[in-house]
C-alpha positions as CSV (number, residue, x, y, z in Angstrom):
1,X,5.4,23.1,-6.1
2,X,6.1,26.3,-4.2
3,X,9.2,27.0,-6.6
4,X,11.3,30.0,-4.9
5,X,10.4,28.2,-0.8
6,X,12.4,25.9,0.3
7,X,10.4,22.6,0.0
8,X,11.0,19.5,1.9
9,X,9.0,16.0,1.2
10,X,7.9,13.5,4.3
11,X,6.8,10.4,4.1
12,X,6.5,7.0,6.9
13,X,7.0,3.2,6.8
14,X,5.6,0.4,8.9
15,X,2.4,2.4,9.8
16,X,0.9,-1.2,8.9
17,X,3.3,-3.4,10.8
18,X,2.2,-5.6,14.0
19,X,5.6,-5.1,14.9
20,X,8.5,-2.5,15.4
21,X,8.7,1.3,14.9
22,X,6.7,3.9,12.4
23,X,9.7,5.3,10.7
24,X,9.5,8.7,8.7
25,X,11.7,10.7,6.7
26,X,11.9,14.5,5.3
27,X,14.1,15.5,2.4
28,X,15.3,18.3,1.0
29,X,16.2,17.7,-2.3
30,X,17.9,20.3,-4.6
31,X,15.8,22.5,-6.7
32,X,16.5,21.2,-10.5
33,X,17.7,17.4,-8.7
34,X,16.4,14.7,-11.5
35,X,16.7,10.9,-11.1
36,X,14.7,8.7,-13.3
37,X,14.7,5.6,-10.8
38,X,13.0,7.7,-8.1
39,X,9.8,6.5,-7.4
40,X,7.2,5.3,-4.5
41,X,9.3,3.4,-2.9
42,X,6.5,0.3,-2.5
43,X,6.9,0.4,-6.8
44,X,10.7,-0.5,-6.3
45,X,12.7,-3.4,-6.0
46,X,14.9,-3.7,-2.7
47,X,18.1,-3.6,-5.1
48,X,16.7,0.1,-6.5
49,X,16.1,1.2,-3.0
50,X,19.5,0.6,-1.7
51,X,21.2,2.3,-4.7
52,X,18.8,5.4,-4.4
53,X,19.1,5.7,-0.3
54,X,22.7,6.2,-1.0
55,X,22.2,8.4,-3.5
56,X,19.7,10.8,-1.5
57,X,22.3,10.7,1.0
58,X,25.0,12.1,-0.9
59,X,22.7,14.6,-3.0
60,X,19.7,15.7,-0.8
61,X,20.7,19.8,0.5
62,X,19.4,18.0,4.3
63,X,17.6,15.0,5.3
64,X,16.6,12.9,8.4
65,X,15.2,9.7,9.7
66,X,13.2,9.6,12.8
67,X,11.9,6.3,14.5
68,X,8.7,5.9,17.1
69,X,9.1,2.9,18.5
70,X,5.9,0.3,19.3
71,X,5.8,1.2,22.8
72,X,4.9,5.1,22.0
73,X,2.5,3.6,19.4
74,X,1.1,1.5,21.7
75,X,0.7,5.2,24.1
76,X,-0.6,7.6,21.9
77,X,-1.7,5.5,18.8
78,X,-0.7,4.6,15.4
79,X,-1.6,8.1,14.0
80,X,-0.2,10.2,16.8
81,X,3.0,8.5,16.5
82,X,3.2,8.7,12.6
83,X,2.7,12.3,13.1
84,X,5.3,12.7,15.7
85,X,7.7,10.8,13.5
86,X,7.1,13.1,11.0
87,X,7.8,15.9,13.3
88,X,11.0,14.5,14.6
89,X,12.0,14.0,11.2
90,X,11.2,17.2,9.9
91,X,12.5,19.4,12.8
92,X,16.2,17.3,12.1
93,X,16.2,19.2,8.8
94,X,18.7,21.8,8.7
95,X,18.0,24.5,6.6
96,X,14.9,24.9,7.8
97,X,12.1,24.3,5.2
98,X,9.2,26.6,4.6
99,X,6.6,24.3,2.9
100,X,6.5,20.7,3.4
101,X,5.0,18.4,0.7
102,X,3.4,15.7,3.1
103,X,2.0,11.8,1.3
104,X,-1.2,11.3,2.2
105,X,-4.4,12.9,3.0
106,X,-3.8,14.3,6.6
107,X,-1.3,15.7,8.9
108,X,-0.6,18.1,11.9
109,X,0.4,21.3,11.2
110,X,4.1,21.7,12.4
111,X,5.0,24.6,13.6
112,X,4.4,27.9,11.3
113,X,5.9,25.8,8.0
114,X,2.8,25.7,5.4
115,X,1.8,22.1,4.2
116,X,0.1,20.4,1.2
117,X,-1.1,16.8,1.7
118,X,-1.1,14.8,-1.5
119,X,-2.6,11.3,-2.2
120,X,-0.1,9.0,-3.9
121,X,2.4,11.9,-3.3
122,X,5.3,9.4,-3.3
123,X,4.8,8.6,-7.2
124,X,4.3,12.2,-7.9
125,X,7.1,14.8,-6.2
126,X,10.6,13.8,-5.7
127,X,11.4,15.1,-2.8
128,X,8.4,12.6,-1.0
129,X,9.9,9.8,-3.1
130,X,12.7,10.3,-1.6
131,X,11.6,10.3,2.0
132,X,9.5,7.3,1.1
133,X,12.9,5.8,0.0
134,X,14.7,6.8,3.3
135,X,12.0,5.7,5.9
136,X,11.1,2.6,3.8
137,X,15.6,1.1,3.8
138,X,16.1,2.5,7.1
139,X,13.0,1.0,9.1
140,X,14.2,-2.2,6.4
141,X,17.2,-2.3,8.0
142,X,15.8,-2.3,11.8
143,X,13.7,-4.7,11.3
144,X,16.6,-7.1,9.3
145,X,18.6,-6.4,12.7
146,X,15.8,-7.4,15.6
147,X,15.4,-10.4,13.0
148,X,18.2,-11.7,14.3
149,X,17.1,-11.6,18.3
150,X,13.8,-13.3,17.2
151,X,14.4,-15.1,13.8
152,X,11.2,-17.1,14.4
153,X,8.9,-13.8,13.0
154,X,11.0,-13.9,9.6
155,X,11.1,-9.9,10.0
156,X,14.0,-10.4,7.5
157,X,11.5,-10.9,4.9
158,X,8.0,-9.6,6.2
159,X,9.6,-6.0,8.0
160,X,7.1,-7.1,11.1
161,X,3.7,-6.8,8.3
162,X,0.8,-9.4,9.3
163,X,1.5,-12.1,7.0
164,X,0.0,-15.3,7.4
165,X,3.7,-17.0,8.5
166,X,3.8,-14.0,10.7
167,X,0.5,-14.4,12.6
168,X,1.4,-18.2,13.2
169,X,4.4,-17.7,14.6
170,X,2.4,-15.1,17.5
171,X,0.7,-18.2,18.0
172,X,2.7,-20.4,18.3
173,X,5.4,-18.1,20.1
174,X,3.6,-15.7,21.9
175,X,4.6,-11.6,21.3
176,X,7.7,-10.3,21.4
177,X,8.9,-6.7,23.1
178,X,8.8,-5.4,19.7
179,X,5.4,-6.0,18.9
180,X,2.1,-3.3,18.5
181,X,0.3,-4.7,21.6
182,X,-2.6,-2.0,20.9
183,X,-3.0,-3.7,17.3
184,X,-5.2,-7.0,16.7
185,X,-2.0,-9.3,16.3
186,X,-4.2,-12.6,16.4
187,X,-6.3,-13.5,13.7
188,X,-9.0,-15.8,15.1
189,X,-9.8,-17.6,11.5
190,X,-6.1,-19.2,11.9
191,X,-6.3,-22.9,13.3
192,X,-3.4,-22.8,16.7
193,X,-3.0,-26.5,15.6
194,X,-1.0,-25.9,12.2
């Protein structure tokens, strides 16, 4: 976008979730990098993701990961701590970017680097594909490992989202220390005597 800066893409997971962290990513991909499997990383199969973390890793000029876990959320709020993730993420980038391509329609200005927000940003600019790619496997890959300290969730398959198996199992288990306590983790149209 900004073609002689150099541009770094952000993006977050789980902002969503009932439980675990907001995860967020910047990248900095280099400047002519072309992969045709990039993509939002929501319009990819878990397969595609895997192969393509791998391969930001080992192409990308920087990049970095940055968790908030749900007791910050549960501090400062869901958008505060998507912000700060981004932050962390982006201050882990080494060079330094001067523009950052951001997915979605707001941010906080960090630092003196220039932003652009973009809507759907993921599908459209690489180097926020990317990030969407890292946050999305890495936070993935958290919540596959608290799975297996409380299995009865099945964060192995809903990454901590408010599904319906999810929601009866707050019910009928109560919370856990990974969950949003701030967010409305009870939906009051579910019957407790499933």
């Amino acid at each position: 976008m900004y073609r002689n800066l150099v541009e770094a893409g952000c993006d977050e997971a789980g902002r969503g979730c009932l439980a675990g962290p907001v995860t967020a990513a910047a990248v900095i991909l280099p400047r002519n990098y072309k992969n045709p499997v990039l993509n939002d990383s929501k319009k990819l199969t878990s397969k595609q993701r895997n192969y393509l973390k791998d391969e930001i890793i080992n192409s990308a000029l920087a990049w970095h990961v940055a968790f908030v876990d749900n007791r910050e959320i549960d501090s400062l709020n869901i958008l505060k701590a998507t912000f700060k993730a981004m932050h962390l993420a982006i201050g882990g980038l080494q060079p330094v970017p001067r523009h950052l391509l951001i997915d979605g329609n707001s941010f906080q200005p960090f630092g003196n680097i220039k932003h652009t927000t973009i809507v759907g940003g993921d599908s459209l600019f690489l180097p926020i594909a990317a990030a969407s790619v890292l946050a999305k496997t890495f936070r993935d890959e958290f919540m596959e490992k608290i799975h297996e300290e409380y299995p009865c969730y099945g964060w192995n398959t809903n990454k901590g989202y408010g599904t319906l198996f999810h929601r009866k199992a707050i019910l009928k288990h109560g919370t856990s220390p990974y969950h949003r306590k701030s967010f409305s983790l009870f939906n009051t149209q579910l019957s407790i005597g499933f």
